[in-house]
mmCIF file as gemmi writes it, N, C-alpha and C atoms, coordinates in Angstrom:
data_model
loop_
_atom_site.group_PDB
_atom_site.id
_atom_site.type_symbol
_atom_site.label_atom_id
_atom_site.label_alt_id
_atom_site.label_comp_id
_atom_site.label_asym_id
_atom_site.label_entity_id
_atom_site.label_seq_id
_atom_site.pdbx_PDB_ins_code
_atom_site.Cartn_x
_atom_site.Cartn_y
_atom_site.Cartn_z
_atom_site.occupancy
_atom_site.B_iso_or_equiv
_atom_site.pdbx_formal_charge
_atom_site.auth_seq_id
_atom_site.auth_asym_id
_atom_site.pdbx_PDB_model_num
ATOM 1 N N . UNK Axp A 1 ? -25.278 -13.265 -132.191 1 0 ? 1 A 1
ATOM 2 C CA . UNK Axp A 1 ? -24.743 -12.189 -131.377 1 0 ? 1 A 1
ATOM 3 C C . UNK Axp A 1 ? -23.376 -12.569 -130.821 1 0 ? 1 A 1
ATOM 4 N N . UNK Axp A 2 ? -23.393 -13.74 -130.446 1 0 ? 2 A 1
ATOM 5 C CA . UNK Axp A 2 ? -21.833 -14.237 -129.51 1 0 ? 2 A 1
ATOM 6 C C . UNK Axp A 2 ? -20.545 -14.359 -131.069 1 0 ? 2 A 1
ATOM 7 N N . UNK Axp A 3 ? -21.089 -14.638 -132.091 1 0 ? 3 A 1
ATOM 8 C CA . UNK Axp A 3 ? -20.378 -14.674 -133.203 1 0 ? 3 A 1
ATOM 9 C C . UNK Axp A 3 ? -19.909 -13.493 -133.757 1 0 ? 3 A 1
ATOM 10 N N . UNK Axp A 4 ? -21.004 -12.475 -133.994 1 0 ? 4 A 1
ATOM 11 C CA . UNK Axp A 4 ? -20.528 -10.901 -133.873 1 0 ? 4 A 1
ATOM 12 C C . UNK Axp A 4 ? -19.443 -10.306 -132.461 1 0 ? 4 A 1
ATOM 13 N N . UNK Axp A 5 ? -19.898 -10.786 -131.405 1 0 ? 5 A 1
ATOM 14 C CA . UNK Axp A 5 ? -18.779 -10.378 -130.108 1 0 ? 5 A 1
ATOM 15 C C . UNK Axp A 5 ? -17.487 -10.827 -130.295 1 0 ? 5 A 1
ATOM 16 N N . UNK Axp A 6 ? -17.666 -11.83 -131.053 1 0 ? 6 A 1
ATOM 17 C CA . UNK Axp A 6 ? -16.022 -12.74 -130.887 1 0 ? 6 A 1
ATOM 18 C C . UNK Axp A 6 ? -15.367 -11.838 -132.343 1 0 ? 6 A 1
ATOM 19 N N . UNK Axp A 7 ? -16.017 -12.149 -133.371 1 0 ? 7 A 1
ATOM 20 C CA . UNK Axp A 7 ? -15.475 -11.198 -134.137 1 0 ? 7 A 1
ATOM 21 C C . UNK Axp A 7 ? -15.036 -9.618 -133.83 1 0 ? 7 A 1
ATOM 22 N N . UNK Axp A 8 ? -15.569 -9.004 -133.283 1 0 ? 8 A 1
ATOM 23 C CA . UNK Axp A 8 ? -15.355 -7.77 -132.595 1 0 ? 8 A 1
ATOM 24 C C . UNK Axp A 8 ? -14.173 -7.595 -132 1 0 ? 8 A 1
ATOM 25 N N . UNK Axp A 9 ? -14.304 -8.82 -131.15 1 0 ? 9 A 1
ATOM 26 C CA . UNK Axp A 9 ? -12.847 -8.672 -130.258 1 0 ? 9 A 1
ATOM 27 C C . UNK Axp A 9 ? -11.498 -9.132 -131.058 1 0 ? 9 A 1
ATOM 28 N N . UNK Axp A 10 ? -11.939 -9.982 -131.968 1 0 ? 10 A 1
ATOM 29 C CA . UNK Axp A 10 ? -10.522 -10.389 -132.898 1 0 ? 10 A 1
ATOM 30 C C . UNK Axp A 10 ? -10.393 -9.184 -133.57 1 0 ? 10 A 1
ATOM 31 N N . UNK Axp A 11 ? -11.109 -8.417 -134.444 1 0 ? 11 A 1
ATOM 32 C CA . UNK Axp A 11 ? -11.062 -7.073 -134.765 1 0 ? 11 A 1
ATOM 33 C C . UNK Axp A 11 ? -9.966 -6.112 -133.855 1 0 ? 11 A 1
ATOM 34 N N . UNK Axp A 12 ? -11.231 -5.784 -133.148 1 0 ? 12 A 1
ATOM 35 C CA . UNK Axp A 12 ? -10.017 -4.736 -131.814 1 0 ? 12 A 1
ATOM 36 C C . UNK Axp A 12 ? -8.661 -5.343 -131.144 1 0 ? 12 A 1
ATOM 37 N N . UNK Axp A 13 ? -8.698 -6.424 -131.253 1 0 ? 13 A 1
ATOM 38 C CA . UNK Axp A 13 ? -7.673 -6.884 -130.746 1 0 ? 13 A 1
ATOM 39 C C . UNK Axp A 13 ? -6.295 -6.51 -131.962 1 0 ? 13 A 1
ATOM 40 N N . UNK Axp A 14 ? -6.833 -7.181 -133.31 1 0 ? 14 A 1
ATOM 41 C CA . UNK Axp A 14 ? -5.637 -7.041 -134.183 1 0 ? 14 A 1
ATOM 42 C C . UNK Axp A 14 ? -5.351 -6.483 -134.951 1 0 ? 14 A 1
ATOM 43 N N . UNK Axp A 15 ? -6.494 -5.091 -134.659 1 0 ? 15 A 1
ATOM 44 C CA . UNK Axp A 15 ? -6.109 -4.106 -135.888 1 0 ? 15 A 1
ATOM 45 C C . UNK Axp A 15 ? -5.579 -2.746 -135.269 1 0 ? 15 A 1
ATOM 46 N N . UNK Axp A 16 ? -4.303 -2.044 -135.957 1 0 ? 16 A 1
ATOM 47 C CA . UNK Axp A 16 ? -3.454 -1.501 -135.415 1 0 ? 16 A 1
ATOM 48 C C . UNK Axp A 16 ? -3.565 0.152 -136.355 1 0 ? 16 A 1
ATOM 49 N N . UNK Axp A 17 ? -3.114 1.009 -135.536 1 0 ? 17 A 1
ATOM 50 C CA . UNK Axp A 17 ? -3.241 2.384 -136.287 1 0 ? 17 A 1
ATOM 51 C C . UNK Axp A 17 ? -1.59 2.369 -136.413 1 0 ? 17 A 1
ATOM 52 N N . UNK Axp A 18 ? -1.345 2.872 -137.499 1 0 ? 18 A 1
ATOM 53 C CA . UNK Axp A 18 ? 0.176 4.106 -137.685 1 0 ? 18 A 1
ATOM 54 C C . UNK Axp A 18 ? 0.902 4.663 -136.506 1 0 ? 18 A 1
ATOM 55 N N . UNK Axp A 19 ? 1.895 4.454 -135.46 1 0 ? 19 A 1
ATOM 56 C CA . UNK Axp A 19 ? 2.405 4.482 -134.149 1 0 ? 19 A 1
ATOM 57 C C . UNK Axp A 19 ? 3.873 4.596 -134.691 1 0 ? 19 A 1
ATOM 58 N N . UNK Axp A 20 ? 4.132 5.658 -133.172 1 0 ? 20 A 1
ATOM 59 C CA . UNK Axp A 20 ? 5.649 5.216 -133.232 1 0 ? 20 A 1
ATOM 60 C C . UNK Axp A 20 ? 6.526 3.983 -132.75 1 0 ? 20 A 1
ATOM 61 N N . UNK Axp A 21 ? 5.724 3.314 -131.975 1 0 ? 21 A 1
ATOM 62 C CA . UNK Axp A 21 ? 6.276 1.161 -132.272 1 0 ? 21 A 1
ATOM 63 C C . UNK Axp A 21 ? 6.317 0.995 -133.132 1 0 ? 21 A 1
ATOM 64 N N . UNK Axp A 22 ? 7.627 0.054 -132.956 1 0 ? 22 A 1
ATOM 65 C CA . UNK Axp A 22 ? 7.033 -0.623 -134.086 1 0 ? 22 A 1
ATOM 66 C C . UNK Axp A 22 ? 6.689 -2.176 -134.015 1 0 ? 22 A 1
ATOM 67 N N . UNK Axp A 23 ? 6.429 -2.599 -135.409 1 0 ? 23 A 1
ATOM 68 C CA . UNK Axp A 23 ? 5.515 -3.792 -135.484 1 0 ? 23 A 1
ATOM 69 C C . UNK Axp A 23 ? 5.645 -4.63 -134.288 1 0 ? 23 A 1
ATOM 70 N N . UNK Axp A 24 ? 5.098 -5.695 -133.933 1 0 ? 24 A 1
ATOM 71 C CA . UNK Axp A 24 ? 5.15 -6.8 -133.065 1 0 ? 24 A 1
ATOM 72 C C . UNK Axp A 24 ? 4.214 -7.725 -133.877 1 0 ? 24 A 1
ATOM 73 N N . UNK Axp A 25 ? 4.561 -9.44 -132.974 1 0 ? 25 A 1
ATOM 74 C CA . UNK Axp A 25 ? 3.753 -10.721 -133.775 1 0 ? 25 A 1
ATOM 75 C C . UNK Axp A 25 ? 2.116 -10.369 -134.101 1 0 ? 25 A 1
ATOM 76 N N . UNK Axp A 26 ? 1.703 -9.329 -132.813 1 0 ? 26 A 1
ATOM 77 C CA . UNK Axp A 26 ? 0.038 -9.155 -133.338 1 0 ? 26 A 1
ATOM 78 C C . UNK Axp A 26 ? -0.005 -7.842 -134.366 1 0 ? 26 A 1
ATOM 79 N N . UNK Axp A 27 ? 0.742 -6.963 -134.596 1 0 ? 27 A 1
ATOM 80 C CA . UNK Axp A 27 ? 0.833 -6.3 -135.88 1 0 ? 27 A 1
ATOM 81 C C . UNK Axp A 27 ? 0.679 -7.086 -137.474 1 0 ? 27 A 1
ATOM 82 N N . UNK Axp A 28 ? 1.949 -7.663 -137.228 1 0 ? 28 A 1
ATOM 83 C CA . UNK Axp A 28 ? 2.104 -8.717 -138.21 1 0 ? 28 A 1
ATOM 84 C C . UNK Axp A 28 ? 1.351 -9.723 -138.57 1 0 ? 28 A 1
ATOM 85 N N . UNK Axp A 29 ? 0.251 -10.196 -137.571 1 0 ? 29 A 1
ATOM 86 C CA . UNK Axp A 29 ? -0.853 -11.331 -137.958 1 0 ? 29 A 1
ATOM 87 C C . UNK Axp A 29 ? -2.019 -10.433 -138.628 1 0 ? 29 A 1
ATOM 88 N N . UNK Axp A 30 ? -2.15 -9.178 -137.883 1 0 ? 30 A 1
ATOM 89 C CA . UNK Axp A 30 ? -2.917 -8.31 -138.454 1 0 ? 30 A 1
ATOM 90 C C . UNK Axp A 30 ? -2.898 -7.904 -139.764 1 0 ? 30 A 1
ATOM 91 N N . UNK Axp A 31 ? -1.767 -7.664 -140.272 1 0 ? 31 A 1
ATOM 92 C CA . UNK Axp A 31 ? -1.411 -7.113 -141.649 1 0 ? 31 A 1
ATOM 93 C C . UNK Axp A 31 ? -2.043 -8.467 -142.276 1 0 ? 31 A 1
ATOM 94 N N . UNK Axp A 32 ? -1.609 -9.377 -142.382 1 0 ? 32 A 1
ATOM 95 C CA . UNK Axp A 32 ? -1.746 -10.363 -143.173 1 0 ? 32 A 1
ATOM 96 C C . UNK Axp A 32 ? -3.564 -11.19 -143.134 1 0 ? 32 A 1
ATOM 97 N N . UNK Axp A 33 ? -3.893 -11.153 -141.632 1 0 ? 33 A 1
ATOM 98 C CA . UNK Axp A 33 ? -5.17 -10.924 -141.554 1 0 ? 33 A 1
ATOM 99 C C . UNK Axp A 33 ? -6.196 -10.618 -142.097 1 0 ? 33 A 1
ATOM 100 N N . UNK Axp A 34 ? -6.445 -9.549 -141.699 1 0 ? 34 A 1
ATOM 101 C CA . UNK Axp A 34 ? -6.958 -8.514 -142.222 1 0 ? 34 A 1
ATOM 102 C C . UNK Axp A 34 ? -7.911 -8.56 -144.086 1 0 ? 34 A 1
ATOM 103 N N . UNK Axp A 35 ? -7.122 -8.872 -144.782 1 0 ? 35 A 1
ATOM 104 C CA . UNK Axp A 35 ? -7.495 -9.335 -146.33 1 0 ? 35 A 1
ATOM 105 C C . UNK Axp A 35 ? -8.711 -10.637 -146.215 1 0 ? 35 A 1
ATOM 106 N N . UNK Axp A 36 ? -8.298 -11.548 -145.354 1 0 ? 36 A 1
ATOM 107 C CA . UNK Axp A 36 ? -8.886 -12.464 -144.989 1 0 ? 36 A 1
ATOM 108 C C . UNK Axp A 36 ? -10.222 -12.043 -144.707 1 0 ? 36 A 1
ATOM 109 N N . UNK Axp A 37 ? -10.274 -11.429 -143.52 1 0 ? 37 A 1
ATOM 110 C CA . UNK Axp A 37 ? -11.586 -10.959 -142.62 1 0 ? 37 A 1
ATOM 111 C C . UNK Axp A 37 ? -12.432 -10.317 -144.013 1 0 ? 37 A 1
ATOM 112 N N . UNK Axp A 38 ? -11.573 -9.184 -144.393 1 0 ? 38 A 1
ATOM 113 C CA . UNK Axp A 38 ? -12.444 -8.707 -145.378 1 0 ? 38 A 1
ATOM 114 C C . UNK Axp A 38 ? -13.218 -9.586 -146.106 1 0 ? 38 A 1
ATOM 115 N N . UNK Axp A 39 ? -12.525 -10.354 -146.588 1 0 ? 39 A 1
ATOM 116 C CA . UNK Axp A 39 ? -13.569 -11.432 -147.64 1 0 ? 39 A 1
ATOM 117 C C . UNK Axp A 39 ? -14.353 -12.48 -147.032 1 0 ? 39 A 1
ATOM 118 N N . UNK Axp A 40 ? -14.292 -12.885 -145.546 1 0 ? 40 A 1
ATOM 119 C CA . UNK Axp A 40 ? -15.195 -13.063 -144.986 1 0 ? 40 A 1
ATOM 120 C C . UNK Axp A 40 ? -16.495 -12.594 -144.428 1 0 ? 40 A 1
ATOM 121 N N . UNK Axp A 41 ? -16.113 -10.906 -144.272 1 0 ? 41 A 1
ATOM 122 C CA . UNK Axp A 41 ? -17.044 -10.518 -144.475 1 0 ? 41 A 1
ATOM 123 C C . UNK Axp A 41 ? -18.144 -9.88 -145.243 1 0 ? 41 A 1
ATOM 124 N N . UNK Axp A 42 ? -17.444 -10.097 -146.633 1 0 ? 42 A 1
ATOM 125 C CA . UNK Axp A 42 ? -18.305 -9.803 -147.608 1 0 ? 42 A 1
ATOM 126 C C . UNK Axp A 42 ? -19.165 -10.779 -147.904 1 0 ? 42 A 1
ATOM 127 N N . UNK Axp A 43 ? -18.965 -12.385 -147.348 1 0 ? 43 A 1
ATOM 128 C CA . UNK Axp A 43 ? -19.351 -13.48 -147.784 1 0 ? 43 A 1
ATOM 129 C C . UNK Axp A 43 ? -20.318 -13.441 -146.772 1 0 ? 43 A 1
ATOM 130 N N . UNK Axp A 44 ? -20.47 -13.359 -145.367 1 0 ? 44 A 1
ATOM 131 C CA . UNK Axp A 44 ? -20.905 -13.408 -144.299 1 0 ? 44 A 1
ATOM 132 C C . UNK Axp A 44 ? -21.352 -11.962 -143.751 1 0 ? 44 A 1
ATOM 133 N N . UNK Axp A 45 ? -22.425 -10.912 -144.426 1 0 ? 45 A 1
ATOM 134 C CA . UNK Axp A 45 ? -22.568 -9.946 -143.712 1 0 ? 45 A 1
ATOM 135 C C . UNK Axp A 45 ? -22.879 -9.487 -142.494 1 0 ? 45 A 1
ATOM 136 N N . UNK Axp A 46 ? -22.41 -8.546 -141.788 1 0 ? 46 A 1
ATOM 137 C CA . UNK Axp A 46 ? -22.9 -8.444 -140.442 1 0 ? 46 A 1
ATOM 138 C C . UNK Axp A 46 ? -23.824 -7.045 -140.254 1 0 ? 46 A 1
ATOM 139 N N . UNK Axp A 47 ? -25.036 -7.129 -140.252 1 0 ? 47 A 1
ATOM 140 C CA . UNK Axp A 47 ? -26.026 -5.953 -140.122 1 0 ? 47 A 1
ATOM 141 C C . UNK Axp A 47 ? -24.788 -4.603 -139.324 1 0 ? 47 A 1
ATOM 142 N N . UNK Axp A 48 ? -24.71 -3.468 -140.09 1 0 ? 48 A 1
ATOM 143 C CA . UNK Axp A 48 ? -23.98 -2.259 -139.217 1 0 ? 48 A 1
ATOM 144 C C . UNK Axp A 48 ? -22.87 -2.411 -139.307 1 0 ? 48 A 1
ATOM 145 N N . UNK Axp A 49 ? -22.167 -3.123 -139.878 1 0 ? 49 A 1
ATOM 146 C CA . UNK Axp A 49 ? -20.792 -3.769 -138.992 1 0 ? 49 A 1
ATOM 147 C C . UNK Axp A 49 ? -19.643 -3.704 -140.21 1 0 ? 49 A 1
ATOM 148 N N . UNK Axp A 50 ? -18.779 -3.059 -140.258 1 0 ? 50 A 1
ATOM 149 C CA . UNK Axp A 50 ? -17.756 -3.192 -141.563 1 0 ? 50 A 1
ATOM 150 C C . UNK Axp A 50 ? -16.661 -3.121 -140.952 1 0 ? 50 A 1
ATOM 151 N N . UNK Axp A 51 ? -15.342 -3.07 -141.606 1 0 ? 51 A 1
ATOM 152 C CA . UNK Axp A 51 ? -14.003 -3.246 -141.417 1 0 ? 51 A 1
ATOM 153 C C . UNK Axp A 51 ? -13.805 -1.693 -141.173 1 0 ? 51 A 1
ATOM 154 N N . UNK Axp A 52 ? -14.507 -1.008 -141.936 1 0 ? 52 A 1
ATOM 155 C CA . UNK Axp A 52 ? -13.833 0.167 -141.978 1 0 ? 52 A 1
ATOM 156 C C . UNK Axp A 52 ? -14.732 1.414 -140.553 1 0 ? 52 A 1
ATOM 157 N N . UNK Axp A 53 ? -15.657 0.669 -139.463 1 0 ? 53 A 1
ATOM 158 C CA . UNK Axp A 53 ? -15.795 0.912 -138.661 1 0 ? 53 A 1
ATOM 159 C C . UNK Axp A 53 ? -15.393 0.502 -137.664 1 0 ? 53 A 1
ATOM 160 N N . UNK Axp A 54 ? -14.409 -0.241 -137.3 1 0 ? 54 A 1
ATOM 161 C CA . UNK Axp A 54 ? -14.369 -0.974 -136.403 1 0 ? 54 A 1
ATOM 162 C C . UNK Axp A 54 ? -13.381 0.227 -135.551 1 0 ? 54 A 1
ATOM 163 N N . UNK Axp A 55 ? -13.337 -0.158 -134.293 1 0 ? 55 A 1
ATOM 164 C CA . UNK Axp A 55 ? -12.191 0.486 -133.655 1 0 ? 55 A 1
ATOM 165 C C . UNK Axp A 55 ? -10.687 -0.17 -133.724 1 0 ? 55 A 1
ATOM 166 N N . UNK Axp A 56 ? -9.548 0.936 -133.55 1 0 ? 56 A 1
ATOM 167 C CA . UNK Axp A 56 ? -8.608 0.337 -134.004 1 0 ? 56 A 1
ATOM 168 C C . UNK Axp A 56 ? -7.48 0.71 -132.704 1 0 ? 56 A 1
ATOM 169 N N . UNK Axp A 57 ? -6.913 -0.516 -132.669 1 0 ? 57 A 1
ATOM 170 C CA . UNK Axp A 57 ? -6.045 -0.392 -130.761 1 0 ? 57 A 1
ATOM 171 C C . UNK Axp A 57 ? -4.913 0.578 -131.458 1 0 ? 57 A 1
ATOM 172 N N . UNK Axp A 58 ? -4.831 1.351 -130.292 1 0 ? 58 A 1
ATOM 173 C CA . UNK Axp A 58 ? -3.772 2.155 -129.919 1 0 ? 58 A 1
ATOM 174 C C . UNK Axp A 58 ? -2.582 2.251 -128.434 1 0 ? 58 A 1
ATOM 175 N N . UNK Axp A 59 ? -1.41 2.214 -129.149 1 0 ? 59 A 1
ATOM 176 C CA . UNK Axp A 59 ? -0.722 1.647 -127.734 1 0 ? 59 A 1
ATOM 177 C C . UNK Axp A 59 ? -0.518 3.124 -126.702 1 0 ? 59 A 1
ATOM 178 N N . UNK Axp A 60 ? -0.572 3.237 -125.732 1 0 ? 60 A 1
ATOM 179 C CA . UNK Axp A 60 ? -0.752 4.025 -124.647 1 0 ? 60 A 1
ATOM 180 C C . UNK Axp A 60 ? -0.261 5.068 -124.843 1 0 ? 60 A 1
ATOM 181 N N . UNK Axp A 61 ? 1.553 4.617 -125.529 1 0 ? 61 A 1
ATOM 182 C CA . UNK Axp A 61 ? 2.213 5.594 -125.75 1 0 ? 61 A 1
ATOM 183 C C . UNK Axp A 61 ? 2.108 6.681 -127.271 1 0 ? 61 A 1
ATOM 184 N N . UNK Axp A 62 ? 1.162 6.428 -127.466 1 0 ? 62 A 1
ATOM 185 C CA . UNK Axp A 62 ? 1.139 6.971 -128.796 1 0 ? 62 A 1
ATOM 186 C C . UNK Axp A 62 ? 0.039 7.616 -128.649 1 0 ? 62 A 1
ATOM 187 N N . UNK Axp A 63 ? -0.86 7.265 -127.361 1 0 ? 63 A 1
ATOM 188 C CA . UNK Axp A 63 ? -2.014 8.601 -127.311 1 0 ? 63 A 1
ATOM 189 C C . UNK Axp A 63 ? -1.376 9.863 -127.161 1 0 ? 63 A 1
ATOM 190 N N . UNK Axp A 64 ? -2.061 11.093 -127.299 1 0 ? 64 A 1
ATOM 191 C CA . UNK Axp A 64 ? -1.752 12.143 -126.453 1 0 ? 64 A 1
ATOM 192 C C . UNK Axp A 64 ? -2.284 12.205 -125.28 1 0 ? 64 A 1
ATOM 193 N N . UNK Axp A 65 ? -2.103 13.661 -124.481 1 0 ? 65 A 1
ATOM 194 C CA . UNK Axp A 65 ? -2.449 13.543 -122.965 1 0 ? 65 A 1
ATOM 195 C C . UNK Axp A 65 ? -3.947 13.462 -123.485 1 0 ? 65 A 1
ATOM 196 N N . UNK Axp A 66 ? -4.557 14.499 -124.14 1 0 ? 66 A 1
ATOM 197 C CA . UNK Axp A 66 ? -6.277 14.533 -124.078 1 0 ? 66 A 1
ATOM 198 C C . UNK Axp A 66 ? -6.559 13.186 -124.399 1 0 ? 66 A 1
ATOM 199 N N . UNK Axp A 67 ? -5.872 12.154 -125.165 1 0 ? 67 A 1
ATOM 200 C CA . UNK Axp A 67 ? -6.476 10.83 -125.764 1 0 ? 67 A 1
ATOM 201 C C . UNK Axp A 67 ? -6.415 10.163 -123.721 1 0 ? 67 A 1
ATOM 202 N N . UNK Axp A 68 ? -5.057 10.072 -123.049 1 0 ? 68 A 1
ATOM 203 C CA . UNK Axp A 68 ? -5.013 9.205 -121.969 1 0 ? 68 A 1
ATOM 204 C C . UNK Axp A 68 ? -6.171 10.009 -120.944 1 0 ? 68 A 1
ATOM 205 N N . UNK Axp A 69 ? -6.274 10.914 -121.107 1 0 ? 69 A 1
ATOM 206 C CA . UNK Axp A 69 ? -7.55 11.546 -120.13 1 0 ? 69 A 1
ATOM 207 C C . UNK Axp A 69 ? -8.479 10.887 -120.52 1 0 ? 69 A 1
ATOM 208 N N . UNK Axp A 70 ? -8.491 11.101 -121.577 1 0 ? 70 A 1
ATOM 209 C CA . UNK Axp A 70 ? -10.349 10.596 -122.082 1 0 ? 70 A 1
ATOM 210 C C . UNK Axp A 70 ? -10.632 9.479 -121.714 1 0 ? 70 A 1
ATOM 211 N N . UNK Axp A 71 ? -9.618 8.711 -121.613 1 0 ? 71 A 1
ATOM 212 C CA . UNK Axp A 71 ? -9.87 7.118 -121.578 1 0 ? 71 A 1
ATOM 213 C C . UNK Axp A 71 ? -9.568 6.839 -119.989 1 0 ? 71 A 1
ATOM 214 N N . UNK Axp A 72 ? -9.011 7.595 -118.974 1 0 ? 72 A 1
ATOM 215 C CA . UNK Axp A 72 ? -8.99 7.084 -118.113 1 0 ? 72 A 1
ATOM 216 C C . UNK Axp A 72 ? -10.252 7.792 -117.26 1 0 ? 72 A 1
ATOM 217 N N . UNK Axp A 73 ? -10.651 8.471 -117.734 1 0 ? 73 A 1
ATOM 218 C CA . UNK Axp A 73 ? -11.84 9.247 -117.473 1 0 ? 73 A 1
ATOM 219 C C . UNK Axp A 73 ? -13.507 8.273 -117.782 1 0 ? 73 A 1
ATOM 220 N N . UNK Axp A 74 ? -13.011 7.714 -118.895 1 0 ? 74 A 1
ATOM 221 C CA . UNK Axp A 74 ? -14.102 6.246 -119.552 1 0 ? 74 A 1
ATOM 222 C C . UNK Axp A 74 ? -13.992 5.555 -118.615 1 0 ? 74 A 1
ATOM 223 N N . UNK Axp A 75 ? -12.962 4.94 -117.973 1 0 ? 75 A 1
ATOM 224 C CA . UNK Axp A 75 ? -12.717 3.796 -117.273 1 0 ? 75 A 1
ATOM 225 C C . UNK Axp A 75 ? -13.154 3.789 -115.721 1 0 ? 75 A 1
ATOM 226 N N . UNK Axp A 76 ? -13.177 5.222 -115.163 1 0 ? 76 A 1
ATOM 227 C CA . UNK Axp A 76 ? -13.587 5.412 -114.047 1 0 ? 76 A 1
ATOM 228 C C . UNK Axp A 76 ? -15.317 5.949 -114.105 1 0 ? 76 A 1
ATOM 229 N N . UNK Axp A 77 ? -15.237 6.369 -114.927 1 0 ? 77 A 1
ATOM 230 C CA . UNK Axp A 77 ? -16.81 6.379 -115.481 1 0 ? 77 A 1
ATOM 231 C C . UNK Axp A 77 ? -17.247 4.904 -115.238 1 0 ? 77 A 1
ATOM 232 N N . UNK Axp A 78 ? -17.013 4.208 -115.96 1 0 ? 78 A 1
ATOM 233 C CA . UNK Axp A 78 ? -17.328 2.892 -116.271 1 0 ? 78 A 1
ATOM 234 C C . UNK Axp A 78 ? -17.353 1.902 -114.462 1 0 ? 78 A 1
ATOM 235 N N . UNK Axp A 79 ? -16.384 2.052 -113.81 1 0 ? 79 A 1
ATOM 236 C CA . UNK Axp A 79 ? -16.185 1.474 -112.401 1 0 ? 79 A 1
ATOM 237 C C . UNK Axp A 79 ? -17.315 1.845 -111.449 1 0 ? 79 A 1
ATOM 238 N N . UNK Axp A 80 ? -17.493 3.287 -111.775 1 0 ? 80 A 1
ATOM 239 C CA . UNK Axp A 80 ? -18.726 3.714 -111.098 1 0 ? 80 A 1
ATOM 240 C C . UNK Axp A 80 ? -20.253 3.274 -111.063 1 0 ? 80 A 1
ATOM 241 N N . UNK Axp A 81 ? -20.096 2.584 -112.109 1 0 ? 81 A 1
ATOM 242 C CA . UNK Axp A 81 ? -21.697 1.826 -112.465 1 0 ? 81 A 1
ATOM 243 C C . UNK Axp A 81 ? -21.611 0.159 -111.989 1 0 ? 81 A 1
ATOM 244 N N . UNK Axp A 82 ? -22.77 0.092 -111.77 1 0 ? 82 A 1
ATOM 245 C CA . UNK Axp A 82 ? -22.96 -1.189 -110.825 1 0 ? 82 A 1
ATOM 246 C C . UNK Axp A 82 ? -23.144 -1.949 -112.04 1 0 ? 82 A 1
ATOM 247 N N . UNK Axp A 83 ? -22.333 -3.354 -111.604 1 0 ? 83 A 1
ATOM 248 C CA . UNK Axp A 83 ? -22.543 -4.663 -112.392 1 0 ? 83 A 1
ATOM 249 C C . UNK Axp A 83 ? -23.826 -4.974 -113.516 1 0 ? 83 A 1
ATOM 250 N N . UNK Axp A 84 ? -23.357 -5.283 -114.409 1 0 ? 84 A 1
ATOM 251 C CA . UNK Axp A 84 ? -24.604 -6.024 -114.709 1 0 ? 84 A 1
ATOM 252 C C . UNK Axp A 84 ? -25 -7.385 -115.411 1 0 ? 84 A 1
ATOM 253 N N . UNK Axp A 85 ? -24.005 -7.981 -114.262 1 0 ? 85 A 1
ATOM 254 C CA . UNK Axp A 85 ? -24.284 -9.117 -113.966 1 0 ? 85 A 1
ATOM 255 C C . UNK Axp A 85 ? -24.495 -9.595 -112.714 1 0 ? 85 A 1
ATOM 256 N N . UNK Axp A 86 ? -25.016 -10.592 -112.506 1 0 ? 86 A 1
ATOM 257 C CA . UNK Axp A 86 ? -24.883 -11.224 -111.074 1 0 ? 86 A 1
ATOM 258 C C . UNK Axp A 86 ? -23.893 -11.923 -110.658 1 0 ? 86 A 1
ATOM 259 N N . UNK Axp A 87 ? -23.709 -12.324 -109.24 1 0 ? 87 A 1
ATOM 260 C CA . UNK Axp A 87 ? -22.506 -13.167 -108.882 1 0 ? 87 A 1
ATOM 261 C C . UNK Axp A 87 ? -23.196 -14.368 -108.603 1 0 ? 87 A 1
């Protein structure tokens, strides 16, 4: 499970949609990336889990307004719920 999480986050972290930015160093590790992961994960399957589901970061400015609503609407959603963890 912690091996699937970490993968996840290298995922979301470095995979990029079509934007009006342009590239930066984590674009560029991504592009080249990316080929890699794939064939790791054909070697290494992950129950549910493919490249071509993953979520893909989008920079702020390239949402529209309904995309920055939605998400700041998630986020306060999300604040509203109690921990679930302990301190």
């Amino acid at each position: 499970m912690v091996q699937h999480t970490a993968l996840s986050a290298i995922i979301y972290a470095g995979l990029v949609s079509a934007g009006a930015n342009p590239q930066d160093a984590v674009d560029k590790l991504a592009e080249s990336s990316l080929p890699k992961l794939e064939e790791w994960l054909i070697k290494n399957p992950q129950p549910g889990y493919a490249c071509k589901t993953a979520a893909k970061r989008k920079e702020w400015s390239d949402l529209s307004l309904a995309e920055r609503k939605q998400y700041t609407d998630a986020i306060l959603c999300l604040q509203s719920k109690p921990a679930l963890t302990s301190r």
